[in-house]
C-alpha positions in Angstrom: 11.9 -14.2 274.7 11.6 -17.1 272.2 16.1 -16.9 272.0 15.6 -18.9 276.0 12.7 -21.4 275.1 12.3 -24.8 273.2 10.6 -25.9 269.9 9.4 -29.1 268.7 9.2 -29.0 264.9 7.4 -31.6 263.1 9.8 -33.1 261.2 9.3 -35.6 257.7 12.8 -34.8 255.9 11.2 -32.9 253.4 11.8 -29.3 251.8 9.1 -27.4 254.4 9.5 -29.3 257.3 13.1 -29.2 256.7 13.2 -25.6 256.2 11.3 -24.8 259.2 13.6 -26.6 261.1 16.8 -24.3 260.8 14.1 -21.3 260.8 13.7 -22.4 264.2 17.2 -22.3 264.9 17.2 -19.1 264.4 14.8 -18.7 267.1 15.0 -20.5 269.5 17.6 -21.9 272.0 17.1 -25.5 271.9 14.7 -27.5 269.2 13.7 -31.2 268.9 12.5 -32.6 265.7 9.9 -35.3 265.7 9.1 -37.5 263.0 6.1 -39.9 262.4 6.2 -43.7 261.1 2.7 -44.3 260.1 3.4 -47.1 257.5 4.1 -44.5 254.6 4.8 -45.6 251.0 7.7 -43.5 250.8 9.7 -44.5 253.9 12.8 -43.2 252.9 11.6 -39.8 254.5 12.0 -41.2 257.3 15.8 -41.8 256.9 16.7 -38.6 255.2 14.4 -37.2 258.8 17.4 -39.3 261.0 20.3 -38.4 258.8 19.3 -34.5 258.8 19.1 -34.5 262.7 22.1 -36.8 263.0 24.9 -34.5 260.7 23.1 -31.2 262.1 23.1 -32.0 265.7 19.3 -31.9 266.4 17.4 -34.4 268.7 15.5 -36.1 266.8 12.3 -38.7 267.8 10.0 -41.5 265.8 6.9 -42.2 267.1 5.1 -44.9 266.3 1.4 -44.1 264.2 0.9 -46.9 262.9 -3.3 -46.6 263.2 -3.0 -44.3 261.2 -2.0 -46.5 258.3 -5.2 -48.8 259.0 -7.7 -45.9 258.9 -6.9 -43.5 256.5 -5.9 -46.0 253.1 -4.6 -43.8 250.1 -1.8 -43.8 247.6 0.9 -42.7 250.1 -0.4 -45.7 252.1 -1.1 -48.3 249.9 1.7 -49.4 247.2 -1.1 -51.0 245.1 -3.3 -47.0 244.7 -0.9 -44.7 242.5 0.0 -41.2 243.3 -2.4 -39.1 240.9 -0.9 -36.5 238.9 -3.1 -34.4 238.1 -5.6 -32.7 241.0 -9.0 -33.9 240.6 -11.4 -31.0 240.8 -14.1 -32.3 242.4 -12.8 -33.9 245.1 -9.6 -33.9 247.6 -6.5 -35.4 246.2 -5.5 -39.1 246.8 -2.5 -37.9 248.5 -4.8 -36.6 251.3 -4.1 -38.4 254.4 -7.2 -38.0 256.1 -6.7 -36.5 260.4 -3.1 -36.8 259.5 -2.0 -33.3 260.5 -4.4 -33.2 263.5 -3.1 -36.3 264.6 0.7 -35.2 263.9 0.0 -32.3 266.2 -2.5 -33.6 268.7 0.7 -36.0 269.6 3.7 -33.3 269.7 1.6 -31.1 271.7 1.7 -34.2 274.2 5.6 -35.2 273.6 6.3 -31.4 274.2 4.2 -30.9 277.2 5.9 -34.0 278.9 9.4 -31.7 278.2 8.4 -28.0 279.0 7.7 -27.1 275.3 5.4 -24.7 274.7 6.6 -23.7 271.0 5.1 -26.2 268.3 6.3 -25.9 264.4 4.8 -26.8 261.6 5.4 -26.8 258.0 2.0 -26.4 256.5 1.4 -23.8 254.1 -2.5 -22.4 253.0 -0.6 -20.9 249.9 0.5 -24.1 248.3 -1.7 -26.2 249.9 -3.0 -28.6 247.4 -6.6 -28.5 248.7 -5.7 -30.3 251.7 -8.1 -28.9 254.4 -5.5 -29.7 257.6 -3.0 -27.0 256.2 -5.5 -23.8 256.2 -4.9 -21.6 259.1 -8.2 -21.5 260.3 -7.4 -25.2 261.2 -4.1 -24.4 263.1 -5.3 -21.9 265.1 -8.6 -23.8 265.6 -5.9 -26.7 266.7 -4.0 -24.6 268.9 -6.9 -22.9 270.7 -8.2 -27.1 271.4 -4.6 -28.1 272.4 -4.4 -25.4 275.2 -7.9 -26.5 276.2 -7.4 -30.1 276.2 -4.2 -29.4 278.4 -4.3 -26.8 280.3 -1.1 -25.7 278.7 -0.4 -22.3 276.8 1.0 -23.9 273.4 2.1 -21.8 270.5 1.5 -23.0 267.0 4.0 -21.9 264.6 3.6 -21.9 260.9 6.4 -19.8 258.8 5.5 -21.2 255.5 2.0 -20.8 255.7 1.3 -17.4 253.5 4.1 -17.6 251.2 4.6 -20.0 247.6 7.3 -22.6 246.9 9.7 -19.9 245.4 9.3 -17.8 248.6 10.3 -20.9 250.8 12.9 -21.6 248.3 14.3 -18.0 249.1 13.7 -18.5 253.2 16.0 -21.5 252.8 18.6 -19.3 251.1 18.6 -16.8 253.3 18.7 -19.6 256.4 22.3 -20.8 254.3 20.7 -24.0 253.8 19.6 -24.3 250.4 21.5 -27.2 249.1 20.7 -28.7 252.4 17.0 -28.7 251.2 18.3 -29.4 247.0 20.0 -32.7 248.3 19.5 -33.9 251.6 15.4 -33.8 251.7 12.4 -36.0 250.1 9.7 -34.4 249.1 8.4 -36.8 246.7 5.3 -38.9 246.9 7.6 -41.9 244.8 9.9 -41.9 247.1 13.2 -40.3 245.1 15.3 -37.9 247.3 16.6 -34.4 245.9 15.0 -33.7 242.9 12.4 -36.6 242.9 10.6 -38.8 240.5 10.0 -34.9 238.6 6.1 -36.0 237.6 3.9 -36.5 240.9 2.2 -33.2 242.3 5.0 -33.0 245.0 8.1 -33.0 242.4 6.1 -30.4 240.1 5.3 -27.7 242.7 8.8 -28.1 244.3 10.4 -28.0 240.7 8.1 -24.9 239.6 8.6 -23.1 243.0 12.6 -23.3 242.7 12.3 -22.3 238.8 10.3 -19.1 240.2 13.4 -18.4 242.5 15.6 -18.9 240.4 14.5 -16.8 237.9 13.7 -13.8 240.2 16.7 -13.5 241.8 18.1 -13.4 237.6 15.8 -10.4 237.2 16.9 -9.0 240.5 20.6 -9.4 240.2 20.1 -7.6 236.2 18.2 -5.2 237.9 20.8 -4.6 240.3 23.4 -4.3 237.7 21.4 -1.6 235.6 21.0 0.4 238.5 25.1 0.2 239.3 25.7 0.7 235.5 23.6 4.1 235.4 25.1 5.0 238.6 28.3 4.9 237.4 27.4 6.7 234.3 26.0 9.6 236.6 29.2 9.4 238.5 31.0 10.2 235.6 28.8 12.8 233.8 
């Protein structure tokens, strides 16, 4: 059913929302990416967002949130408040845009109802999460069940990353074909460095540690591979 409908993935030019984007290409027969310009620090996103939809083919829109900026101050906000790079423990991180995913959301679920859009994808993930409230899944669905109130409309909410790690989206992105798509065309760091980033904010670390995880699994399962051909072939010839 989903091979004949549209998707509207929220789109920053980073690794997940990246990623979910050719996972819904897989899905679905047409998908729209929109992106968000809410006076973020690292505005370069926003470019590698264009350039992604431009050399890929996917329609691609920028809305406008700039309130956003004035409300919610914090270090990807505010060039004067550095990224922390360490998680505090007894409070949420400075990175935490505060409504920003309800907001993100609230607003596609508007774009797309204005279209016929009934699919919404999101690349929020409970798993590495950072201890940002807005990507739990109790949120989401609490979101989604508000969305279809609000508009009378029966949207889905889509979240493919949300139970699995960095490594495990590093391997979805693999298995899409996209991976060096994701290694060199995203920006997923709070500094504003595309690819492999500045390397020290949170961001850089759990991307970095995620794709060392991958990389080294799929060296344990490629030896375990060849250990099973090699006693194979000794059965074979005993």
């Amino acid at each position: 059913m989903q091979k004949n409908e549209k998707a509207l993935v929220v789109f920053s030019g980073g690794q997940d929302s990246t990623t979910c984007l050719f996972w819904a290409r897989q899905l679905f027969a047409e998908v729209i990416a929109l992106s968000f310009d809410y006076g973020q620090k690292h505005r370069l996103e926003l470019d590698c967002a264009r350039e992604i939809c431009a050399k890929h083919q996917i329609e691609h829109h920028l809305l406008d949130l700039g309130l956003l900026n004035q409300l919610a101050p914090n270090s990807l906000t505010r060039p004067e408040i550095e990224v922390e790079k360490n998680l505090p423990d007894d409070r949420l991180p400075n990175t935490f845009v505060d409504g920003r995913n309800m907001l993100f959301l609230s607003f596609a679920a508007v774009f797309a109802k204005q279209r016929g859009i009934r699919h919404l994808i999101t690349g929020v993930s409970q798993s590495d999460y950072s201890g940002y409230p807005d990507c739990r899944d109790i949120f989401v669905k609490s979101l989604n069940v508000t969305l279809n109130l609000a508009m009378d409309y029966e949207f889905v909410i889509h979240t493919p990353l949300m139970w699995i790690d960095k490594a495990e989206t590093w391997k979805l992105a693999d298995d899409l074909g996209v991976l060096p798509i994701i290694q060199e065309e995203t920006l997923t760091c709070y500094n504003g460095i595309k690819g492999d980033g500045c390397g020290e904010c949170p961001a850089c670390l759990l991307r970095r540690k995620g794709y060392q995880r991958y990389c080294s699994k799929e060296s344990n399962h490629t030896f375990e591979n060849q250990e099973i051909d090699h006693i194979n072939e000794h059965k074979d010839k005993s």
